[in-house]
N, C-alpha and C positions, 0 to 999 in steps of 0.2 A: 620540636622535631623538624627537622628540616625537608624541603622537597624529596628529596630522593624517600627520604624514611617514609611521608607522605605516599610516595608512589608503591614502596615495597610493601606496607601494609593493606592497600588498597590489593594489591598486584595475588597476597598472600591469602585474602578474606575471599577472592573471586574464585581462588581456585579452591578453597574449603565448601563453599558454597556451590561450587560444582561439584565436586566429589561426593558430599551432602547427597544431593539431587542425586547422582548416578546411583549412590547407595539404594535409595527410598525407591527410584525406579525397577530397580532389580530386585526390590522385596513387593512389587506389587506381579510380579511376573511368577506365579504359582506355579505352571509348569517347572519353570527352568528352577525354580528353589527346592521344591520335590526332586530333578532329577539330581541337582547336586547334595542335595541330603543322603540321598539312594547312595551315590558313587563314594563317599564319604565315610558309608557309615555297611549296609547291608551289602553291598559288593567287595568291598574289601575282606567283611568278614565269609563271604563265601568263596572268595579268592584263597584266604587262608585255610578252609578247611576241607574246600573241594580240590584243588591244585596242587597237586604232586609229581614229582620227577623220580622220587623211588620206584623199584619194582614191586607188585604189588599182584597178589593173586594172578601169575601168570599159568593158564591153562598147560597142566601136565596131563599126558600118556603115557603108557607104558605097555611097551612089548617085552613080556616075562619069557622068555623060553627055556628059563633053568628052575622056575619054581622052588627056590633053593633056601635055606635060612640065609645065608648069604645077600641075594637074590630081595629079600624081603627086607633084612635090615637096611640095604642101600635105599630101597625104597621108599621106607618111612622115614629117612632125613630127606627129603624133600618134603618141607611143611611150611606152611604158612607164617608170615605174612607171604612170603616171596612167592610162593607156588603152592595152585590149589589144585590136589588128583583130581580129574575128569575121569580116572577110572583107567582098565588094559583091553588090549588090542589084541588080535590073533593073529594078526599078518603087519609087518611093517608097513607094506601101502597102503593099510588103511589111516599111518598115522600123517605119512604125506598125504595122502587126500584131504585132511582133516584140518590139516597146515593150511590147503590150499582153497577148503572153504574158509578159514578165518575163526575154526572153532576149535584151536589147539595153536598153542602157542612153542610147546616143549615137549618133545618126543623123546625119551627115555627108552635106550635099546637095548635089553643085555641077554649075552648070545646064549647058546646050552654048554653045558658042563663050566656054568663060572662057580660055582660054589668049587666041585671038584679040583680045577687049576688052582684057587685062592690057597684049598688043604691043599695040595702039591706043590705047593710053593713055584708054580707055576705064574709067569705075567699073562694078562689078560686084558682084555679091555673092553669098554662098554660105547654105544656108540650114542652119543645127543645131536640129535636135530633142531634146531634155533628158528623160529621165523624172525628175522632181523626185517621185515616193512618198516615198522617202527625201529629204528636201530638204535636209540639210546635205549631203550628198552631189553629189545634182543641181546643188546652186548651185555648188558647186568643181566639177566637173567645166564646168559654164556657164564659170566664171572663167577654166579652165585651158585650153580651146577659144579665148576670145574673146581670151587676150593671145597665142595661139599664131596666130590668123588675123591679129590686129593686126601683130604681127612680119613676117608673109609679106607682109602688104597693105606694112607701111612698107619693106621691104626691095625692094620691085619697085617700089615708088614712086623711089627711090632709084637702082635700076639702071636707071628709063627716062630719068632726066637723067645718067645717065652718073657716076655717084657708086656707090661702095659701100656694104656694110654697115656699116662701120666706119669712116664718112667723120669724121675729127676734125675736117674745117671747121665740116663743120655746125654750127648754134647747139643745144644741148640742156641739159637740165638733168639730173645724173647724184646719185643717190641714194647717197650716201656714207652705210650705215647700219652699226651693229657691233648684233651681238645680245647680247643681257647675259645672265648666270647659266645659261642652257644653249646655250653656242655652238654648236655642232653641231644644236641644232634634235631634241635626241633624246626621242623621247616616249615612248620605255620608261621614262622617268626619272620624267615625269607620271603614268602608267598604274600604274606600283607602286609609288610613294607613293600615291597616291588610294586605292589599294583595298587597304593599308597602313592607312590614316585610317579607311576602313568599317570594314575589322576591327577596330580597337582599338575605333570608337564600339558595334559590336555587340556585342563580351565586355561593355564598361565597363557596359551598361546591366544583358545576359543575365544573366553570371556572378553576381550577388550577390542579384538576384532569382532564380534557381533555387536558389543555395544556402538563402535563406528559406525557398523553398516548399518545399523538401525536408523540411525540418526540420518543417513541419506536416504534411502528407504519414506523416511517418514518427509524429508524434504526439510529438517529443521537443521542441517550442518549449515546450509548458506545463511540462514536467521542465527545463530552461533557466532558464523564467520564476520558477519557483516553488526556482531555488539561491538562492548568494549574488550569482549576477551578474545585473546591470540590465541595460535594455533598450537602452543604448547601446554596451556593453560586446557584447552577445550580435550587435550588427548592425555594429558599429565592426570588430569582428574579421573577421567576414564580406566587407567593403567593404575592409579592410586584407590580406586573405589575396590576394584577387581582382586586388588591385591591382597585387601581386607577382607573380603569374602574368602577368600582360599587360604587364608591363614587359620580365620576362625572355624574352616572345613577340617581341617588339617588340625586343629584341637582335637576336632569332636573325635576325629578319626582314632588319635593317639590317646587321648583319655577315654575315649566312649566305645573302645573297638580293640585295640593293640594292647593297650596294658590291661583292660579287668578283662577280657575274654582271650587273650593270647598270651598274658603277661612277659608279654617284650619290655624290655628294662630301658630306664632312659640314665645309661650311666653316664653321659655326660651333662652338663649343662641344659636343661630346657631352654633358657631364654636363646641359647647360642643356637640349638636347632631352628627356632621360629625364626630369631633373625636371620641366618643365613636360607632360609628355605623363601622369606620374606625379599630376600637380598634375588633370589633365583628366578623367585617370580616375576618379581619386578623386573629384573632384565630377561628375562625369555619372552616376554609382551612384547619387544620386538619384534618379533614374527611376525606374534599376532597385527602388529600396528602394519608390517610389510603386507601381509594377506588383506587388509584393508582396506590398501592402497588400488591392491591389481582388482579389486571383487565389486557387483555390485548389488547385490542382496546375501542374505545370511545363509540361503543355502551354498553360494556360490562360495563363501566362508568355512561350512562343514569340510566342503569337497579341497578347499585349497590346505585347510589345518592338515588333514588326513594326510596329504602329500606330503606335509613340511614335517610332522612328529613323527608317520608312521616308520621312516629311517631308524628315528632318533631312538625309540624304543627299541628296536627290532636290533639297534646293531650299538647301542651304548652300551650294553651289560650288563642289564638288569635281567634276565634272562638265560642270556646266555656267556657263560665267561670268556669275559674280553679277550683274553691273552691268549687263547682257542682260535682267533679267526685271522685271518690272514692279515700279510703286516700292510699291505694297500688298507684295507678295511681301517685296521686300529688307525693309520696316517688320516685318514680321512673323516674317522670319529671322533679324532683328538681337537676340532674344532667346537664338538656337541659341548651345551655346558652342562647339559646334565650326564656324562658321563663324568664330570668330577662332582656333580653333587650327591650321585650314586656314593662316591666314596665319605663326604662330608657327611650325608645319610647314617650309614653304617659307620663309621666311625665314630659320631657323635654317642648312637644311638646302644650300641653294642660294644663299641670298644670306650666308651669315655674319655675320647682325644678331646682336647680343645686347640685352640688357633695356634699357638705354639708348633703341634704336629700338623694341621691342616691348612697351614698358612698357603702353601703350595696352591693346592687343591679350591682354596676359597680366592686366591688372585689371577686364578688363572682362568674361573668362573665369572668372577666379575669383568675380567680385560673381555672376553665372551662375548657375557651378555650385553655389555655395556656397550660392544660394537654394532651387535644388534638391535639395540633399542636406540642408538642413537642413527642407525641406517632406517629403521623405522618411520624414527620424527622427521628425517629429512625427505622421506620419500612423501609424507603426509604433508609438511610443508610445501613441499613441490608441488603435490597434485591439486593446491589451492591458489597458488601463486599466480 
């Protein structure tokens, strides 16, 4: 073997041996392995089954003033899940009072002689009050009221010429749609993958900036700096340690969490999700290696992470869909790399793409990360030089 081979062997065994060490260090730190067990594993699953965006038991009233069978059918299609009766009212301002404590959500108003107008083939109208505070809220519940009166309005319109509900003469146009990649519409599936994606974006950055800052903290980076290993070696190991915990996190999550309690399907590839999610981490650790540089203890690290991910979730699209926010926003999000591993995510995971379809999305994550992890090592380089 010649020198050089000499030196790369040497060069290869020091930074195993680091990585080694950072492993075994962070398996003696009980806290921190409890709390990434916890995020892993019982928070995700309570991500998925407490976390909802549908409408869901939203507080109805009703102000009856026609007492009418009419009157009474319209009432009873409002039913659950979507709306739960809270019972009627005898005056309409009690049911804006009731709005305006916080303990009615949907006020249902219909006037006197509707049954009457409906037999006279009379138009008529009913009036709904909406608290929209919460406004994705309020608009589905708006939505779900206004196709539930349209239904009752077209169906009496139908029974006054003597037709049913189900008249096949009629002329109509019939929505033949199929849902793709989650049939059933289940959104535990969304819920703990997304907060699946936080977690791993939050070790990727935390985990390898705290282990730096430890290491000054403890006063032993300058006994590091000043061995035979260099400053890529001493942060490569760190970033390579780290990256192996949140993979094998990221197992337990999908095996132990997602598929036997949610049964989210892994139609693509397994190895290709680890890898590429392996691929994410490993470059999103430049952050963390930047936040390492400016900080100098590990709380000092919680508070710089927060600043540096809390965007990245908040406005990548996990959450909330991207193509919903302003197009400044998407320009300025289109540098996050987890806004394309959201897609290699789901794609992998639900659609069974492989590299072929996500080639895009996986180069354009690595040109990313890869900028950030290499703006990382040079600011860490610096700050020893």
């Amino acid at each position: 073997m010649t020198m050089d081979g000499h030196r790369a062997v040497r060069w290869w065994r020091r930074l195993a041996a680091m990585t080694q060490k950072e492993v075994w260090q962070l398996g003696r730190d009980l806290p921190l392995l409890l709390f990434l067990l916890y995020s892993f594993s019982l928070s995700v699953y309570v991500s998925g089954v407490g976390l909802t965006m549908q409408l869901r038991n939203a507080d109805l009233l009703v102000h009856d003033a026609d007492h009418s069978v009419s009157s009474r059918e319209l009432i009873h299609r409002f039913q659950p899940p979507y709306f739960r009766f809270k019972g009627e009212i005898d005056d309409p301002r009690d049911g804006r009072r009731r709005m305006d404590e916080g303990t009615a959500m949907v006020v249902l108003d219909i006037p006197p002689r509707f049954h009457e107008a409906l037999a006279g083939r009379e138009a008529t109208a009913v009036q709904l009050l909406v608290d929209t505070t919460n406004a994705p809220q309020g608009l589905s519940a708006a939505g779900y009221a206004a196709q539930i009166v349209s239904r009752f309005g077209a169906e009496v319109g139908l029974a006054s010429v003597g037709l049913g509900p189900t008249q096949s003469a009629m002329p109509m146009v019939v929505s033949a749609h199929r849902v793709w990649f989650n049939p059933n519409q289940d959104e535990t599936w969304f819920q703990s993958i997304s907060h699946l994606l936080r977690t791993i974006t939050i070790f990727a950055v935390l985990l390898p900036a705290a282990a730096l800052v430890r290491e000054k903290e403890r006063g032993t980076i300058e006994q590091l700096l000043v061995s035979p290993l260099s400053p890529v070696q001493i942060m490569l190991s760190k970033v390579l340690a780290m990256t192996a915990v949140i993979l094998l996190c990221a197992f337990i999550a999908v095996y132990g969490v997602l598929q036997p309690l949610f049964h989210v399907p892994m139609k693509g590839p397994a190895w290709l999700f680890f890898l590429l999610t392996g691929l994410y981490v490993f470059t999103t650790s430049g952050l963390g290696l930047v936040a390492a540089t400016v900080t100098r203890n590990q709380a000092q690290v919680g508070m710089i992470t927060l600043f540096l991910v809390g965007p990245m979730l908040l406005l990548s699209g996990i959450t909330t869909p991207y193509e919903s926010m302003p197009k400044w926003v998407q320009t300025v999000m289109g540098i996050s790399p987890l806004r394309y591993y959201i897609d290699i995510t789901y794609g992998v995971l639900l659609k069974g793409a492989g590299l072929d379809m996500l080639w895009k999305s996986v180069g354009t994550m690595a040109l990313l990360g890869g900028g950030l992890f290499a703006f990382g090592m040079w600011r860490f380089r610096r700050q020893f030089e």
